[in-house]
N, C-alpha and C positions, 0 to 999 in steps of 0.2 A: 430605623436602621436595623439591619439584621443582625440577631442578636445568636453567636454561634454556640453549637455543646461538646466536647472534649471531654477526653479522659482526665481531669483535671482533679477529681474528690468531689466528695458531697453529692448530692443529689442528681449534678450534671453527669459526674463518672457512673452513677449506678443508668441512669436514663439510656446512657450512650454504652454501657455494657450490655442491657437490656436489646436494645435495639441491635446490636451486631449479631448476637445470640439469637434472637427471634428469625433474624433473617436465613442464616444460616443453618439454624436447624438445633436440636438435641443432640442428635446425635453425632453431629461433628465439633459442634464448638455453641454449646449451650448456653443458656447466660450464666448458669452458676457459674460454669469453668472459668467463661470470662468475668465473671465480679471475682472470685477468687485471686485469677490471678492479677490482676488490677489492684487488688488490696495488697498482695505480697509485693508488685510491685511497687505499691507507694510507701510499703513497709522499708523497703530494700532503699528507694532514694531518701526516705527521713536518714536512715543508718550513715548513707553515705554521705552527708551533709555536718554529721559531727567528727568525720576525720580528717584526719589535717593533710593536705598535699605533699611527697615525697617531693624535697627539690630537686636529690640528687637523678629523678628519676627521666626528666624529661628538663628540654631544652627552652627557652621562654621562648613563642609565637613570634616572630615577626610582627611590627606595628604595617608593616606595609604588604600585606598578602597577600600573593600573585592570586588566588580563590575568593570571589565575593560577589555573589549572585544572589538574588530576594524577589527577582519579580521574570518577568518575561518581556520586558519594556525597556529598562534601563540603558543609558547608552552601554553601547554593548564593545568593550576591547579588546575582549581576547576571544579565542572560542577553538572548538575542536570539529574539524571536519573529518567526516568519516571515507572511507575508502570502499571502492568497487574491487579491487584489484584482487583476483581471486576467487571472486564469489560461487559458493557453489549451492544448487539447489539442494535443500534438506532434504532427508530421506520424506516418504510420505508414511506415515507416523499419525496415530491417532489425533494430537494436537494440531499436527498442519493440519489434518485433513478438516478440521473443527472450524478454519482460522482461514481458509481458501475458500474461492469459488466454486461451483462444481465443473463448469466450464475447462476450468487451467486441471482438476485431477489425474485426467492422461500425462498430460505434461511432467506432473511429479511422479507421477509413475514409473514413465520412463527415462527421466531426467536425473533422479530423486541420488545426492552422493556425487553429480558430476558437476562438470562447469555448466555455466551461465550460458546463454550461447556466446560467443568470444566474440563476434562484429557489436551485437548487442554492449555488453559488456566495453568496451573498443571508447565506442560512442558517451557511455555514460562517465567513463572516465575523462572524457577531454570536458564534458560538461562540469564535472566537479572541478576541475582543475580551474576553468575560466570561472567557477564559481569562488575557487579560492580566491585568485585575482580581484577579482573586484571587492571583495571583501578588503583584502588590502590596502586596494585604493581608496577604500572608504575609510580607513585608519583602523581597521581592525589587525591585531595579532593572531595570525591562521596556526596552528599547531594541527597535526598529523596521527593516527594510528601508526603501527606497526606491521608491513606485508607478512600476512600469515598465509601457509597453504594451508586451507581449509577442504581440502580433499581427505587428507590423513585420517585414518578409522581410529577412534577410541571407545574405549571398555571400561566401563565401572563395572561393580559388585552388580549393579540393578539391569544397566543398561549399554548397548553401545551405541556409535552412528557416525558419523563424519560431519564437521562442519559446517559454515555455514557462510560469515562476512562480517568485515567492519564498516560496514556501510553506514550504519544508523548510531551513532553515540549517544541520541537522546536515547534511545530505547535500553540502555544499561548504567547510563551514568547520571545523577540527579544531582544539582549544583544546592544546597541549601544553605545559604549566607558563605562561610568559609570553610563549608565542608562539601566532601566530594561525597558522595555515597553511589556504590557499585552494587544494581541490582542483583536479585539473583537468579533471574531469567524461570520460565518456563517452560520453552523448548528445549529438547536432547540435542538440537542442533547448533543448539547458541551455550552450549554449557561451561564453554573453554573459551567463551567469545571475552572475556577481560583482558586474556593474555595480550592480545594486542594491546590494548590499554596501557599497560602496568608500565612504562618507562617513563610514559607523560605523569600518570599519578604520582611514581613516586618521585619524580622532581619535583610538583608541586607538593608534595608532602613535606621535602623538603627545605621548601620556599614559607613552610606555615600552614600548610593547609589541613586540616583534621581528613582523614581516610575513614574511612568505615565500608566494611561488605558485608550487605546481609548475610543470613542465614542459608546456606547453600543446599537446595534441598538434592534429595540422592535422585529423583525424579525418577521415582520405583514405579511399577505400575499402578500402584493404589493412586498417585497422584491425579491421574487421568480416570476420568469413565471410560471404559474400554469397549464398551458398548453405547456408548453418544452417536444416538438416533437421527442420525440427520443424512436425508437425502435429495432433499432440494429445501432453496430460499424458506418455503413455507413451513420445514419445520424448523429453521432457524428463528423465524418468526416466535412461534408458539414455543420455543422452549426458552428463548429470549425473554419472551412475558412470563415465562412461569421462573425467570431466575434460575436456570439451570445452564452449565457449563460445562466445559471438558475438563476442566481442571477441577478436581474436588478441594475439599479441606485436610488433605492427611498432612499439610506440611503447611509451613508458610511460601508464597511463591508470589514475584511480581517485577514486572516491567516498569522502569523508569519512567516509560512512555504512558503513563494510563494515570501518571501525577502530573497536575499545571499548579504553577507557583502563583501567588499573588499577596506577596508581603507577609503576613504572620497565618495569612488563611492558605493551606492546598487542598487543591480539591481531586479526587482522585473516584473512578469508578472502578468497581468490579465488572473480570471480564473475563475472556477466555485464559488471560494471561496470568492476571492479577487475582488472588482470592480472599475472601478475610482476614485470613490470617496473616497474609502479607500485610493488607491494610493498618492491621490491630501492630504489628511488629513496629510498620511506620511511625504510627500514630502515639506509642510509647515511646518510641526512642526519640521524637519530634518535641516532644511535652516537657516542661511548661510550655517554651517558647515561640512554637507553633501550633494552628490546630488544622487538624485532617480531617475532612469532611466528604461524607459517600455522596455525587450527585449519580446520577440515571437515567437514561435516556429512550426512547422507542428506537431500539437501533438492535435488529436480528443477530448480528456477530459483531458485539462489543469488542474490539483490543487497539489498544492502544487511543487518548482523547484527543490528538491534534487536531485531525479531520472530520469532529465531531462538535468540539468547545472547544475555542482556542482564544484566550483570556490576550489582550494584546496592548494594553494602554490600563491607567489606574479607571477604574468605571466605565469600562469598553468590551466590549466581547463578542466573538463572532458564532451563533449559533446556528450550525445544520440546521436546515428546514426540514429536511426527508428526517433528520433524526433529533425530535425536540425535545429539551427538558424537561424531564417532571419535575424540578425544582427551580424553573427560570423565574418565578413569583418573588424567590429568596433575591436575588439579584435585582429584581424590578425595582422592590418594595426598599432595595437599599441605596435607590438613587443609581446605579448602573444603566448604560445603554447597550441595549440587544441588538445586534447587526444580523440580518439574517445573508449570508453571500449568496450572490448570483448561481444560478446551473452550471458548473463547469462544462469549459470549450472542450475538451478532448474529446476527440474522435473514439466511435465504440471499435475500431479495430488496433485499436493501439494496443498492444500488450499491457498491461497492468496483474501481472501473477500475484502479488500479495497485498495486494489493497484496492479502495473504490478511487471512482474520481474526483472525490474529493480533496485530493489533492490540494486541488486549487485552493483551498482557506489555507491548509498546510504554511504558513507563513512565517519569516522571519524579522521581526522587528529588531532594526538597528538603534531607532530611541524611537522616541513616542509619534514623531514626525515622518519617519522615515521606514521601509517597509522591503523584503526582499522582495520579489514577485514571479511566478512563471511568465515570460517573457509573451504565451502563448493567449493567456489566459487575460484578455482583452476587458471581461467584462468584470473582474475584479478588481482591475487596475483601475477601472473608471470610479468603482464603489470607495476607494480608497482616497482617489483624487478630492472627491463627492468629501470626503470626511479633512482632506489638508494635508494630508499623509501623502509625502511622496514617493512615488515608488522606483524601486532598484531591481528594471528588470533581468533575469538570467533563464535560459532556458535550460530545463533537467528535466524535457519532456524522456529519455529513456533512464536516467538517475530514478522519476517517477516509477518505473515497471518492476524494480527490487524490492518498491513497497514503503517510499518514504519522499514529503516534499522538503522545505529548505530548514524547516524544523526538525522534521528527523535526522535530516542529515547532519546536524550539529549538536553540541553542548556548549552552551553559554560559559564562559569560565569567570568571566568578571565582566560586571556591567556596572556602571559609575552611580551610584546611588543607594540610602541606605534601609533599614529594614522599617516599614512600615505597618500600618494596618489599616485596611480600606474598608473594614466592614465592623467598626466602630461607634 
């Protein structure tokens, strides 16, 4: 069985301070820095363990809370679908430009601050819509973002830019057991993207659900290499293998979308989005009772893991061929089955401005049997049938082109099952 290492104490926290440290370098985030602060933090939860709870100071939990999520499988009853309405292309900005293809560049160029095109756009909303429906019919509770104009220019101290969408919920919001947690993004285009959010949060916070937002970083220029050398696939390639990114270490920073749940184990890569020290910020605020573990992949522009690994039943997983695991041995050796999925059906003229075609794994598990699917995507529907898993087809062939499948587009909010551990 695979046998997992955490920030936990003792010899596993120094191995796994070590390791985050060596990866990232001296001089951004060292191992000393991180054993130090690993020790102060274990200092800081022994302290907070000998003091007594304020009752007057909070309300008791809900035995029944609308928030309860552990895995990616669970039958699944509630959830948050994200919205097109609005969307507007990001300025092009060091980080897009790290995080696109080179193909679509002109297009941010001259897009970059405005709408989506509007027939596009038109189209992708009636998709979501019929997507919500059927979720319905399937006994799910559908809940909604907030229409934001994401046109409007905003200023920080560091930086400005304009908006961006609520299209993608996984990519900000991470359900872990009864807590909600709101990433704190990496793009200047998504910096303000919670605000949609925040009326569903706080009902459920209301409801019992523990809240947390990272750390918000000011996303100055030192965030980014400002000079990140890429001018086709091939140096994406070679700076991919050499662990180099657009996003540096000067802050903590990371997308919800680059963490997959599976009971007490998350697995989570470093990527254009996500950097250690977001990982490290996780991985302490998850501990004991979770542990966070870096996999890695042959994959030239890392962001976001749906469409890369996407973990979908308890000892199931669907791993990209074009982009395989360096650590798929850890899974093998634990009794897991590796699915590799079919070449996606999309046509190479189909717009897809912020992601590959991969798509097609992009999936949404309703429970362990049952399976969202692109309506389009014939031959994963057949891989699924292959496996018992029935599939619920929906078509989000231009929902696909904003840069997310049936998994980006939602947040699990409770799925019926309780916290386990599969890697035991």
């Amino acid at each position: 069985m695979l046998r997992v290492r955490c920030l936990r104490g003792g010899s596993r926290g120094a191995e796994a301070a070590h390791y985050i440290g060596s990866r990232v370098g001296a001089a951004a985030l060292g191992a000393g820095w991180v054993q130090r602060t690993f020790q102060s933090t274990q200092a800081a939860t022994a302290s907070q363990n000998t003091c007594a709870a304020d009752d007057k100071a909070t309300s008791p939990v809900p035995k029944d809370c609308l928030v309860c999520s552990y895995n990616e499988w669970d039958p699944l009853e509630e959830v948050i679908v994200g919205r097109a309405e609005n969307a507007c292309v990001p300025p092009f900005s060091v980080e897009v430009k790290a995080n696109t293809y080179e193909k679509y560049w002109g297009f941010y160029q001259k897009y970059g601050g405005q709408s989506f095109p509007k027939d596009h756009l038109k189209k992708a909303m009636a998709e979501i819509e019929e997507m919500c429906n059927i979720l319905k019919g399937e006994g799910v509770i559908v809940k909604r973002p907030d229409p934001i104009d994401w046109s409007v220019k905003y200023k920080t101290p560091d930086f400005e830019s304009t908006g961006m969408y609520a299209a993608m919920p996984r990519d900000i919001l991470l359900v872990v057991g009864n807590e909600i947690i709101e990433a704190p993004m990496a793009w200047r285009a998504r910096f303000f993207e919670y605000r949609a959010y925040r009326r569903l949060i706080k009902d459920y916070f209301n409801s019992g659900a523990k809240w947390t937002t990272a750390p918000k970083p000011t996303m100055a220029d030192e965030l980014y290499d400002q000079n990140y050398p890429i001018h086709s696939v091939e140096d994406r390639h070679k700076l991919a293998a050499q662990g180099k990114f657009v996003t540096t270490e000067f802050e903590p920073c990371f997308d919800a979308a680059d963490f997959i749940r599976a009971g007490r184990d998350i697995f989570v890569q470093r990527s254009q989005v996500t950097n250690y020290m977001g990982i490290e910020w996780m991985r302490r605020h998850l501990a004991p009772d979770y542990r966070v573990h870096i996999i890695s992949f042959k994959d030239p522009n890392p962001m976001h893991i749906d469409a890369t690994f996407n973990i979908i039943g308890p000892g199931l997983v669907l791993s990209n061929p074009d982009r395989p695991c360096h650590q798929i041995e850890l899974f093998k050796k634990a009794g897991w089955t590796v699915i590799q999925p079919p070449v996606p059906l999309i046509p190479d003229d189909h717009p897809l401005w912020m992601s590959s075609k991969w798509l097609s794994m992009n999936v949404l598990m309703l429970d362990e049997k049952r399976v969202m699917v692109d309506a389009n995507e014939t031959s994963i529907q057949k891989m699924f049938e292959k496996l018992g898993i029935a599939t619920i087809k929906v078509n989000i062939r231009h929902a696909n082109s904003l840069g997310g499948g049936f998994h980006c587009w939602t947040c699990d909010i409770r799925r019926r099952g309780t916290l386990q551990s599969y890697f035991d």
